[in-house]
One Martini backbone bead per residue (centre of mass of N, CA, C, O) as a GRO file, in nm:
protein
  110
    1UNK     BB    1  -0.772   2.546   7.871
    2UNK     BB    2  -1.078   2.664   8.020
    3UNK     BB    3  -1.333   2.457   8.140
    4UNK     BB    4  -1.625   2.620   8.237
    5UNK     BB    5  -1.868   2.579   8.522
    6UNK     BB    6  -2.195   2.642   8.590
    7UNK     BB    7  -2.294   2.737   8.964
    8UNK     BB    8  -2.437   3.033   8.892
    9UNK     BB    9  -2.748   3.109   8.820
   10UNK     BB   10  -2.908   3.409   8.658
   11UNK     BB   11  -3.055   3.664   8.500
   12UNK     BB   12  -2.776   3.834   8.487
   13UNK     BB   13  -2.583   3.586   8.523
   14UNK     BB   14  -2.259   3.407   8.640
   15UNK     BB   15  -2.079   3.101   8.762
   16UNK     BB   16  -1.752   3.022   8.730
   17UNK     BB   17  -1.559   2.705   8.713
   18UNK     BB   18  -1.220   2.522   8.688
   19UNK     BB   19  -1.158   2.182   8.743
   20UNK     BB   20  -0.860   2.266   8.722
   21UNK     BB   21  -0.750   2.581   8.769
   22UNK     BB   22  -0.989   2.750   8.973
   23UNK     BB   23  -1.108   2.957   8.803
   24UNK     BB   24  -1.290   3.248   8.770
   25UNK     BB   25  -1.633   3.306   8.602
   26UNK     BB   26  -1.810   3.647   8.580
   27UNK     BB   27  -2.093   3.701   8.438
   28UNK     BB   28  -2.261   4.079   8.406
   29UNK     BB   29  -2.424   4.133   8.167
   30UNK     BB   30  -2.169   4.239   7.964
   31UNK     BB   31  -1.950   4.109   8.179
   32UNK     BB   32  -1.637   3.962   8.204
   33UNK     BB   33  -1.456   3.815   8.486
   34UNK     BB   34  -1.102   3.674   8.559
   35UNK     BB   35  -1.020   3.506   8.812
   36UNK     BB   36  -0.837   3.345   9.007
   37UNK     BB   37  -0.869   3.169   9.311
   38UNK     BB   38  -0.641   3.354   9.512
   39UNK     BB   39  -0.846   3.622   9.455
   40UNK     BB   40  -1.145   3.585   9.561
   41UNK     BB   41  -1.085   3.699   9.869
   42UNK     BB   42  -1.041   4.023   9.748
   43UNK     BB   43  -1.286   4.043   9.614
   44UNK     BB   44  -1.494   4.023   9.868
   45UNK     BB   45  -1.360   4.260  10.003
   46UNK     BB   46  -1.405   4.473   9.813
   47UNK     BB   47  -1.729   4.431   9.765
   48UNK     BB   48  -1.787   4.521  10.079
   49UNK     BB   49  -1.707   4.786  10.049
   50UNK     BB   50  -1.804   4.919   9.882
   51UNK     BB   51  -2.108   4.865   9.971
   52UNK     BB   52  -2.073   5.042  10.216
   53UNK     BB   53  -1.994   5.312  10.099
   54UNK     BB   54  -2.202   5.357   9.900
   55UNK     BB   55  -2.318   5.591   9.715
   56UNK     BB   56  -2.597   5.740   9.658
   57UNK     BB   57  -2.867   5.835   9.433
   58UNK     BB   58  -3.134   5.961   9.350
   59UNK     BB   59  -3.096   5.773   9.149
   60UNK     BB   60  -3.069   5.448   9.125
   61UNK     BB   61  -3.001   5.406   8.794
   62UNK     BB   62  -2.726   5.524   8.836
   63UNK     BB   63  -2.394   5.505   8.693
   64UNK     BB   64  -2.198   5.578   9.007
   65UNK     BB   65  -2.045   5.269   9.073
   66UNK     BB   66  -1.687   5.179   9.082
   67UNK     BB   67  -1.526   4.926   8.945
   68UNK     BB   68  -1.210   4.746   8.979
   69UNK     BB   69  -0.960   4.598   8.818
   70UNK     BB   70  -0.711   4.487   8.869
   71UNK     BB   71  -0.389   4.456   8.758
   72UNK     BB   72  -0.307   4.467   8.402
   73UNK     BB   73  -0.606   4.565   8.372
   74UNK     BB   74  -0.869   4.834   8.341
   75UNK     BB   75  -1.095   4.710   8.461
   76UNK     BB   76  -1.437   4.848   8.442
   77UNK     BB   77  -1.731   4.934   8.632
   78UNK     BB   78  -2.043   5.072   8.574
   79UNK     BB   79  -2.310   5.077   8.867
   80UNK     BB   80  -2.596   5.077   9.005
   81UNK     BB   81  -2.699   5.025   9.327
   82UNK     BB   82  -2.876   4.771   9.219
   83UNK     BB   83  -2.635   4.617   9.065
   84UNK     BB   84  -2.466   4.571   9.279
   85UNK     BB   85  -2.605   4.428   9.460
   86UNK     BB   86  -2.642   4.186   9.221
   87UNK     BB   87  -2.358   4.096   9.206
   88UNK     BB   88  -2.315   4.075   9.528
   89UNK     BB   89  -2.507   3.827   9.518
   90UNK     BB   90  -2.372   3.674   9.288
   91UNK     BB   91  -2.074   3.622   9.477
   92UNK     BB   92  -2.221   3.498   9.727
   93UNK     BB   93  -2.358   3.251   9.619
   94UNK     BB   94  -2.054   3.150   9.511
   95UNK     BB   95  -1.919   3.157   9.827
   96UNK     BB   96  -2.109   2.903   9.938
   97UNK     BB   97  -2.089   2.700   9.710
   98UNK     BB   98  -1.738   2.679   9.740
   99UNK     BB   99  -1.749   2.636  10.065
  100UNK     BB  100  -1.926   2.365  10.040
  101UNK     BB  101  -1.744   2.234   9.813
  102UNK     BB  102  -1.510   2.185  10.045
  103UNK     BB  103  -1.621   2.041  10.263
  104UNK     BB  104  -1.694   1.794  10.122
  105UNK     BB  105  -1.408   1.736  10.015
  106UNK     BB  106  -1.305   1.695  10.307
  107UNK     BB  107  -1.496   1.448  10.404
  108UNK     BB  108  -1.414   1.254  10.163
  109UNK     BB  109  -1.110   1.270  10.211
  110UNK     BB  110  -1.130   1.100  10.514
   0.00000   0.00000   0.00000
């Protein structure tokens, strides 16, 4: 079982990783999603283009904006455009900070 580790709180979210099996619980709003470490990096690609294409709504707040998350399981989350961008800036933060401490593993095992 996953002992997961919170490395970046947000009032909205949080990101954890499991420093066994390196996998990854995102949760934000209401929703917590797992994936992989090895699925990271296409997770990155997907909401960088989402984010990039997404219509906005004459509201800002209007849940128009659907991310699927494949796999085996259907889950989508549907989250308005401020919402989004806070996700991927929780994702993006969460980004920085696995690439930071990969550096540092790096340099510490040199």
């Amino acid at each position: 079982m996953c002992e997961f580790r919170k490395f970046i709180v947000t009032p909205t979210g949080y990101v954890a990783q499991c420093p066994f099996c390196h996998s990854i619980e995102i949760a934000y709003g209401t929703s917590v999603i797992h994936i992989g470490f090895i699925d990271w990096a296409s997770l990155n690609e997907y909401l960088a283009s989402v984010r990039q294409n997404c219509h906005t709504a004459e509201n800002r707040k209007t849940k128009n904006i659907m991310l699927h998350f494949g796999g085996n399981g259907p889950l989508q989350m549907f989250l308005a455009e401020e919402e989004l961008h806070e996700f991927c800036d929780l994702v993006d933060q969460a980004d920085s900070e696995m690439n930071a401490r990969h550096l540092i593993e790096l340099f510490n095992n040199c």
